[in-house]
C-alpha positions in Angstrom: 6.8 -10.8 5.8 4.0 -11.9 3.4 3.3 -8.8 1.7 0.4 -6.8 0.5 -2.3 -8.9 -1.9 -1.9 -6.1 -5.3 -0.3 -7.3 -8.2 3.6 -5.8 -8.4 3.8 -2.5 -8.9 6.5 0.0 -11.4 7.8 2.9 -10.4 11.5 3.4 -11.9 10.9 4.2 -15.4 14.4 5.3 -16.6 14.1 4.9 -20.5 17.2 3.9 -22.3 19.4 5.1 -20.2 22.7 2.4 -19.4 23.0 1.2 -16.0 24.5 3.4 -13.2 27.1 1.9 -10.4 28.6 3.3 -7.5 31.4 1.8 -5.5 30.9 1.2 -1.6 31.1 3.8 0.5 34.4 3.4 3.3 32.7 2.3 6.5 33.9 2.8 10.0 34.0 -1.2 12.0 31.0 0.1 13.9 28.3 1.1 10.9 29.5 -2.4 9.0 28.0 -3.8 11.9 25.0 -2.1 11.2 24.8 -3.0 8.0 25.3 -6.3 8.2 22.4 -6.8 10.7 20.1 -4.8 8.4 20.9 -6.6 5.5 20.7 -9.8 7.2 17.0 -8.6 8.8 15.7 -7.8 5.5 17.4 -11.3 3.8 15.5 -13.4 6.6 12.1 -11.1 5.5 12.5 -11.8 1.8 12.8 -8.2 1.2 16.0 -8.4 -0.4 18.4 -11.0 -2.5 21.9 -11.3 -3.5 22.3 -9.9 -6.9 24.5 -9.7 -9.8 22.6 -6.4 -11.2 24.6 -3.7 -13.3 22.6 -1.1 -11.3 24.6 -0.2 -7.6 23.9 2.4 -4.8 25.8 3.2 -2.0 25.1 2.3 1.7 25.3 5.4 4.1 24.8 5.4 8.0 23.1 9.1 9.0 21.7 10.0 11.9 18.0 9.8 13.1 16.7 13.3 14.7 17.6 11.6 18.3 21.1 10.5 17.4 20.4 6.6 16.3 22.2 5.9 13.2 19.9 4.4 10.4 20.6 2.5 7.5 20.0 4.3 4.4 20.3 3.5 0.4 21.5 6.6 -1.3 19.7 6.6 -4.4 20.2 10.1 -6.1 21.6 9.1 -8.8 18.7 6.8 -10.1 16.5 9.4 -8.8 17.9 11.5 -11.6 17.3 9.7 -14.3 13.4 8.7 -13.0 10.7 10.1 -14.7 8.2 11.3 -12.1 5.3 9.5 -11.2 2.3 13.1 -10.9 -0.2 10.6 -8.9 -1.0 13.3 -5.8 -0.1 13.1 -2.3 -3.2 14.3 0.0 -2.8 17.9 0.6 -2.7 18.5 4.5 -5.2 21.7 4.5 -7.4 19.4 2.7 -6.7 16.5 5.8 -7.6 19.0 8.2 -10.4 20.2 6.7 -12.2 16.8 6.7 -11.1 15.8 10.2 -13.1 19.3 11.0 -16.0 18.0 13.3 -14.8 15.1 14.6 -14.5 13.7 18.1 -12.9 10.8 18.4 -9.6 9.6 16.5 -7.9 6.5 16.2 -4.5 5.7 13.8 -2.9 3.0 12.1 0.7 3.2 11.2 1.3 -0.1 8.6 4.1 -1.7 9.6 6.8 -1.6 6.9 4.3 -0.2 4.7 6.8 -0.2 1.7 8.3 -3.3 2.6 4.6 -5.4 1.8 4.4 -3.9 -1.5 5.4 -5.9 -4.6 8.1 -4.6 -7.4 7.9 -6.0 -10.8 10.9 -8.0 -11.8 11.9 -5.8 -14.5 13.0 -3.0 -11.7 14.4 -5.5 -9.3 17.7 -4.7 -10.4 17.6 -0.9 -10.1 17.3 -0.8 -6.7 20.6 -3.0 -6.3 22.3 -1.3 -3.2 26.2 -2.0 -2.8 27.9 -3.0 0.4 31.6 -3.4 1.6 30.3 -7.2 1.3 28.2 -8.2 -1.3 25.8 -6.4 -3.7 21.8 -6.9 -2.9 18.7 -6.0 -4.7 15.1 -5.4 -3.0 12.0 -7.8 -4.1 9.7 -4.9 -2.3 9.4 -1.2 -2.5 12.3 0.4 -1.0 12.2 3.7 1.1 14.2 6.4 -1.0 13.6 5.7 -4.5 11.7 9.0 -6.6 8.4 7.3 -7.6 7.8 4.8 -4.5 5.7 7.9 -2.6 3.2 7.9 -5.3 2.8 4.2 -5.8 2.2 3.2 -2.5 -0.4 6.2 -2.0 -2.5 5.2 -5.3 -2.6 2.0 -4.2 -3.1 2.9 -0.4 -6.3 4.9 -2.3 -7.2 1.5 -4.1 -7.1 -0.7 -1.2 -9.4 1.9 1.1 -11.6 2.7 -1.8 -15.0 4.3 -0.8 -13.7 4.5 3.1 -11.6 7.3 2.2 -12.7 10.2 2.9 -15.9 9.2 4.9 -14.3 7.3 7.7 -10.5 8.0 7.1 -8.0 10.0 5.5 -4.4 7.9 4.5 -1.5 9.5 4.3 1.1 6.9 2.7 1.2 4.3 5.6 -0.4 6.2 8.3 -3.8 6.6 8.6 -6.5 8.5 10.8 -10.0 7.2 11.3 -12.2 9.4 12.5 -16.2 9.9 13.4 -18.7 12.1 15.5 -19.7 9.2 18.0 -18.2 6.4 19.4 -20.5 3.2 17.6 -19.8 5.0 14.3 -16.3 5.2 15.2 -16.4 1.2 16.2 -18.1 0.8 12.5 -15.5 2.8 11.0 -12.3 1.0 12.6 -13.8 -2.1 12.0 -14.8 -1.8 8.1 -10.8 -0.4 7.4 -9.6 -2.9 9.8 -11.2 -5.9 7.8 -10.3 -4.0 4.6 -6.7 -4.4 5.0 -7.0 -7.9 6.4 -8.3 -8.9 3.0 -5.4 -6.9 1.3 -2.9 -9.0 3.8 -1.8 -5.6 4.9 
């Protein structure tokens, strides 16, 4: 995974405040399989590396809404010490509004959308997640950590520019193109379509 073209972006401010550490969770022979093969998928991705960071949080399995266990970084205890990034997320009476009118609809969902996205080195380490085998830390924006919403929508909003809100509306990673008649919708998919093909989304 190449990632998006942006330059890398902050999102864990935590002050002065000394590192936190967790130790691994107990995992069942089952879920460490899990891990493993996510860890492994996002070491072969360059999304992660091995790390000796002071930072740790624990690896949990939960449950998806159909039963599928997902790998998850439980981060609330870095989350707490975050100060909060106010950049907006697109209210949805406000989405609805502007999709008023239209016909036709097409969406994009951006694969891994957090996963393109660059993290400055400084805040590599805070996302260090602990295992029963090794300690990690992400390169890329992580799912689960307070601020990463935010930063991925301003620069969703960035990358879009003057498309937003004429021929689409984004919502974090997913986003809905929409026009009156079909050539304008053609036009529309096409301009945000070459847009984040420039961006290397």
């Amino acid at each position: 995974m190449k990632g998006v073209n942006c330059s890398p972006q902050q999102a864990i401010n935590t002050g002065d405040h000394p590192p936190l550490a967790t130790n691994p969770r107990r995992i069942s022979s089952i879920n460490r399989q899990i891990i493993n093969d996510e860890v492994k998928k996002m070491s072969n991705n360059r999304i992660i590396i091995p790390s000796t960071s002071p930072w740790a949080s624990p690896v949990v399995i939960v449950k998806k809404h159909d039963g599928s266990p997902r790998f998850y970084i439980a981060y609330r205890k870095l989350n707490s010490l975050t100060q909060k990034d106010i950049y907006p997320l697109p209210r949805i009476d406000d989405v609805i509004e502007r999709l008023n009118g239209s016909y036709i609809f097409s969406k994009i969902d951006l694969r891994s959308g957090y996963f393109q996205v660059p993290l400055i080195n400084e805040e590599r380490n805070k996302t260090a997640f602990i295992t029963h085998d090794g300690l990690w830390h992400f390169k890329r924006l992580p799912q689960g950590v307070k601020n990463f919403p935010s930063v991925f929508q301003r620069l969703m909003n960035k990358t879009l520019g003057s498309l937003r809100w004429d021929a689409c509306v984004a919502y974090l990673d997913d986003i809905v193109i929409y026009s009156r008649s079909f050539n304008q919708h053609l036009i529309g998919v096409s301009n945000i379509c070459q847009t984040l093909h420039e961006s290397n989304f």
